[in-house]
N, C-alpha and C positions, 0 to 999 in steps of 0.2 A: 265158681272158682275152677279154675284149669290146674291139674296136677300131672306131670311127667314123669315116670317110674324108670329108670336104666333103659331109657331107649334107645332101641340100637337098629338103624337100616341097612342093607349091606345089597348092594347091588352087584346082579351075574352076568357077564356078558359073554357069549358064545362067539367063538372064534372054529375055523378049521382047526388051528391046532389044539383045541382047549377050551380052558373058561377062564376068564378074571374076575375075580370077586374086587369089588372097590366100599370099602367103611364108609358111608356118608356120614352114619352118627354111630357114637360106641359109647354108650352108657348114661346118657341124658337123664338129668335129673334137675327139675324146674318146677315153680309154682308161681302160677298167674292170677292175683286176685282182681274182683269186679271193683267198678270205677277206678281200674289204675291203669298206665300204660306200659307196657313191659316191651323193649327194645331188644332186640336182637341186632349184633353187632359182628365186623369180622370180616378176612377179606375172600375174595371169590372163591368160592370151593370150599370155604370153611363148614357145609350145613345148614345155613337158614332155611334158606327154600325148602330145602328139604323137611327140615323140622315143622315149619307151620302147613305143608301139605298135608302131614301124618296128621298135623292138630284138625288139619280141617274132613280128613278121612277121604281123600283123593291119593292120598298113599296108604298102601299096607304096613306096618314095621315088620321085621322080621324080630326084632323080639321087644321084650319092655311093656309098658303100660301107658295109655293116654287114659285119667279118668275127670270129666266133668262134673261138678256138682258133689263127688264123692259116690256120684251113682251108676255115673254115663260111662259103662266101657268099648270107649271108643274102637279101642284094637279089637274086642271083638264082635265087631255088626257083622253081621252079610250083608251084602249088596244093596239089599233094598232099604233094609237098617240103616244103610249107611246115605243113602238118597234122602229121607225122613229126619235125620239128627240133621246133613247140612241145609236141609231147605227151615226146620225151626231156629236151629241155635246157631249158625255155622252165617255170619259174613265177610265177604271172602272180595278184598281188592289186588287183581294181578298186576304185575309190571306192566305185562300190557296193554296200553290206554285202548285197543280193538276188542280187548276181551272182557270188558267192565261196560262198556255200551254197545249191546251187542244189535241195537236197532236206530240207526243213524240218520234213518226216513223220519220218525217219530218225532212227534215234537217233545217237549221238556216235562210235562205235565201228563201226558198219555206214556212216556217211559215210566215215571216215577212211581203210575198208578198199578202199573201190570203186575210188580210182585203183590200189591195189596186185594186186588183184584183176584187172585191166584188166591190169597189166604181166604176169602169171602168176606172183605173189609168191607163194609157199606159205601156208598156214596157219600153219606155226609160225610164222615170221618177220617175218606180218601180225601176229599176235599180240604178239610181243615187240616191234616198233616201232610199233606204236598205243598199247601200253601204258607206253613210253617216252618219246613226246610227251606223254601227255596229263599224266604227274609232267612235263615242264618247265614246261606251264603253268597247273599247282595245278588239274586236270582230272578228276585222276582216278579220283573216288567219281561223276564223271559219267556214266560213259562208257555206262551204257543210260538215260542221259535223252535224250528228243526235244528234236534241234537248236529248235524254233520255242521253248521256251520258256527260252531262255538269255538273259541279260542283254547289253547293247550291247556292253560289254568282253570277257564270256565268248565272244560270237558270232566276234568280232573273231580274237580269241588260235585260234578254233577253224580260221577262216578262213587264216589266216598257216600250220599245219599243215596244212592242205586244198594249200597252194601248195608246201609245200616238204617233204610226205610224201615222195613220191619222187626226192627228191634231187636236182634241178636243177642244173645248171650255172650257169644264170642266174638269178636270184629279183629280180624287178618289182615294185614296191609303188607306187601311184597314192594318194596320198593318204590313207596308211592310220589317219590318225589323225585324221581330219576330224570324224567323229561321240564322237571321247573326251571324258569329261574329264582334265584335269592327270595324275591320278595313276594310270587306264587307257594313258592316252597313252607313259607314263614307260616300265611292264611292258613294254608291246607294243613301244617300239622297243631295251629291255636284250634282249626275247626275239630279236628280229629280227636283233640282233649277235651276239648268241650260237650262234645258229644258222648264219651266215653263216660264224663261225670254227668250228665246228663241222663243218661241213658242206663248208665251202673250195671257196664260190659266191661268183660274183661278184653283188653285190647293189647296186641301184640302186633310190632311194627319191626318187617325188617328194614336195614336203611344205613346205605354209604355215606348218609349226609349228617355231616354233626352236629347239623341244628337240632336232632333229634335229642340231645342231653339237656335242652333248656324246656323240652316239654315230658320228658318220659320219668317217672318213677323208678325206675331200675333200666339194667341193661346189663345184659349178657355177652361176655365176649368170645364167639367161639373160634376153636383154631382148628384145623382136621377133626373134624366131626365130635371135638372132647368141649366143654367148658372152662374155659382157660382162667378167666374171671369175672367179676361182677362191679359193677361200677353202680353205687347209688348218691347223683349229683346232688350235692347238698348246697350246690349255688347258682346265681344265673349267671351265664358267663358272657360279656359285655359285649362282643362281637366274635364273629363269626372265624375270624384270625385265632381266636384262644379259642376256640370251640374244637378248631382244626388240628391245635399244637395239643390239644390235651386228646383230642380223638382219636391221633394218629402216632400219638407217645407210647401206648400199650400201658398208660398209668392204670389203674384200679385201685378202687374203695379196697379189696381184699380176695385173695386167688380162693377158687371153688376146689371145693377138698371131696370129692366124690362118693358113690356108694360101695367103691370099690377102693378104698384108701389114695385116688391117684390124686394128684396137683401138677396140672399143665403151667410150666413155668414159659414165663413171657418171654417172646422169641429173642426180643432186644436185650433180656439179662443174659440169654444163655451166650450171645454174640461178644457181647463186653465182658463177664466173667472166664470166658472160654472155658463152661464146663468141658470135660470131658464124658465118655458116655457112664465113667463109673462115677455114681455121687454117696457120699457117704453122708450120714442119718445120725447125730448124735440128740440123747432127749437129756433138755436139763430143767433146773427147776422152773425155770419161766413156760418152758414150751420147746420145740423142736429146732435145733438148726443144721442146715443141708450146706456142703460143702464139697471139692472135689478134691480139698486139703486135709485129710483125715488128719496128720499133725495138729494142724490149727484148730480144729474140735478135738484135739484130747487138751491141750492147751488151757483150751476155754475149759472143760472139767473139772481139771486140776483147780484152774484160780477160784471155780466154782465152789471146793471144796472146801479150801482154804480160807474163802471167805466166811463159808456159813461152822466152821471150826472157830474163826475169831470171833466170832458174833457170840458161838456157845461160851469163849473162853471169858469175855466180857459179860455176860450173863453172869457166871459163874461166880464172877470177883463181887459183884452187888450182892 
């Protein structure tokens, strides 16, 4: 299990005149469990990247907690620490498809074999689970063809097994359906689940594509570096048109209420509502309501009162 403490990254950039500090993430608070798939969502510059970098320990945080297992504190390895978590637990697919096959001479089956080769997997065993991935993803009359001359999908699917040969604890996926089309896209995230339950890794995927809510378990929606909200699909959604209309709405299962009392409200309510920047906070007996109409919450109090007086006054008469 992946757990996320108030993570916060904050990047320094040196100027002649100065420095500018830039927030990527301010206060992350998440929890990834094995065999599910956890989505990360949100538009550019929102944090993702950033966030499953720190997960996979190719970034520092400047503050917060990454901890694996309940055991693994990620935030603090040194160096070499940090080389040894991501070569056992740590599988890592970048956006880009150059940096996921990084030997393009090789054929399909001598790629596959070098991380297992590297861990001192025997030969039988390299053999029977190279030759067992590449039947998951219709591979396998491949497998002495030269990786460079594979098609974008073929590269892809070969890529996702390059990451989760050796069995991962964690499988990271950045983007990984960025160069598909629809029906590439589709394969590679059924493979992705599949494997995940397979495999019983916890997998986090970021991803602009909204085919991603018909295979993921949850999904985070982040907006400038805060947790905006959380979306857990509770249907299949019929095409790829309503995938889009509901991806790109800013709906939510329910807004993330943080470690620090915040709730980032969705950018679309604050546009139609036309908060202002001062919001008033009244608590009644159901729960909280925010408003930028302090009349209108005293209002609601009042009737509140009134009601639970007539409830005691009809008690009273029985």
């Amino acid at each position: 299990m992946l757990e996320i403490r108030n993570l916060i990254k904050i990047y320094v950039s040196r100027y002649n005149s100065g420095t500018q500090r830039i927030v990527a993430l301010n206060g992350i608070n998440l929890i990834a469990k094995p065999g599910k798939i956890t989505a990360l969502i949100g538009d550019s510059g929102s944090g993702k990247t950033t966030l499953i970098k720190v997960i996979a320990g190719l970034l520092k945080p400047s503050a917060g907690e990454v901890l694996v297992n309940n055991k693994i504190h990620v935030h603090q390895l040194s160096g070499k620490q940090l080389e040894k978590y991501r070569t056992k637990y740590i599988g890592y697919l970048s956006q880009r498809p150059s940096e996921n096959i990084p030997f393009e001479t090789y054929t399909l089956r001598e790629l596959l074999e070098l991380p297992l080769i590297l861990e001192g997997v025997g030969k039988q065993e390299r053999d029977v689970r190279v030759k067992d991935l590449l039947a998951k993803v219709d591979l396998q009359g491949l497998s002495d063809r030269v990786v460079k001359v594979l098609s974008g999908g073929e590269a892809q699917r070969l890529a996702v097994l390059m990451s989760i040969i050796k069995k991962p604890q964690i499988f990271l996926a950045d983007e990984p359906t960025g160069e598909l089309d629809e029906e590439n896209a589709k394969k590679l995230f059924k493979l992705m689940k599949e494997l995940t339950e397979e495999y019983d890794c916890t997998t986090i995927i970021v991803s602009h594509d909204p085919m991603i809510l018909n295979f993921c378990d949850k999904a985070y929606r982040l907006r400038n570096g805060v947790i905006q909200s959380i979306i857990e699909p509770k249907k299949k959604f019929s095409g790829k048109g309503e995938m889009e209309d509901y991806f790109m709405s800013e709906d939510f299962d329910y807004l993330f209420l943080d470690n620090y009392g915040r709730v980032a409200i969705p950018h679309r309510l604050i546009q139609e509502i036309d908060f202002s920047s001062k919001i008033y906070l009244k608590r009644l007996k159901k729960g909280l309501i925010l408003s930028s109409d302090s009349n209108y919450l005293e209002k609601l109090a009042i009737k509140e009162v009134r009601k639970q007086a007539n409830q005691q006054s009809k008690k009273g008469e029985k």
